[in-house]
C-alpha positions in Angstrom: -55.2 20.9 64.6 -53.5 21.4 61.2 -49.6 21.5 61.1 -49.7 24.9 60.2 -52.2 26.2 63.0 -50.0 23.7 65.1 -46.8 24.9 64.2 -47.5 28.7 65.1 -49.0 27.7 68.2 -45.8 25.8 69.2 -44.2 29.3 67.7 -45.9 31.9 70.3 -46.5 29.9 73.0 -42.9 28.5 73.1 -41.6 32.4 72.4 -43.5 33.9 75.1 -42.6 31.1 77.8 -38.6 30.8 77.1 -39.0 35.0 77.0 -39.7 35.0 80.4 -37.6 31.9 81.6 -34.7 33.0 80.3 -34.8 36.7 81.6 -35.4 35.0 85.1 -32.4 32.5 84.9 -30.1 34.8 83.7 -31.1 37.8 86.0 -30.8 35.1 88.7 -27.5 33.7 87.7 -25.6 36.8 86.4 -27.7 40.1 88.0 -28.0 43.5 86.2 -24.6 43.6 84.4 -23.5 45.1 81.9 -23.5 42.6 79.2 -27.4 41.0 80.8 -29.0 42.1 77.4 -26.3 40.3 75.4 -26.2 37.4 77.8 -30.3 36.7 77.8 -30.5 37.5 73.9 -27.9 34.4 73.7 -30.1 32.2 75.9 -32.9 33.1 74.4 -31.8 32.7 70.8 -30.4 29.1 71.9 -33.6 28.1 73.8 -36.3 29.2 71.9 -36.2 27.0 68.5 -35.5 23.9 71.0 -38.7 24.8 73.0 -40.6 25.5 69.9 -39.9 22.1 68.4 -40.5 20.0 71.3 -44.1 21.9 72.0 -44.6 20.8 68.3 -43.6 17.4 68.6 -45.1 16.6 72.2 -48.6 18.9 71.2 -50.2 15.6 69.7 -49.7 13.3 73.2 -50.5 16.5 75.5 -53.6 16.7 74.2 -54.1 13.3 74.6 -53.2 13.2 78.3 -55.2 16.0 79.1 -57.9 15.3 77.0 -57.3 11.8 79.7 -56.8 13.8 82.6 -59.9 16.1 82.1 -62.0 12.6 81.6 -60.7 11.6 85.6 -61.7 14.3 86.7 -65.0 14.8 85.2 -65.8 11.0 86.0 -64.9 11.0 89.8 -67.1 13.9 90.4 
């Protein structure tokens, strides 16, 4: 995959999971209050570009594992 094609993949993916993570954790941790919106924003803002460069780093030796994985599987059937 081509670093750019790469790089927005790491992008959405990485948006859409730490979008969802954080709203959980801090519904969980600080309930319906009524700084939640400011509170998860915050989370989100500081999670996000973390998640998105580790998917971008780590995307290279996921795909090797799984490609390994996949080959396991498919042999021991």
């Amino acid at each position: 995959m081509e670093g750019k094609a790469r790089f927005i993949l790491a992008a959405t993916m990485s948006s859409m999971m730490v979008f969802m993570v954080t709203l959980i954790v801090t519904y969980l941790n600080l309930g319906l209050r009524g700084d939640f919106i400011a509170q998860w924003g915050k989370a989100y803002l500081i999670a996000w570009p973390i998640a998105a460069v580790t998917g971008y780093l780590i995307m290279p030796m996921s795909r090797r594992f799984t490609t390994l994985i996949v080959g396991l599987i498919d042999g021991g059937a």
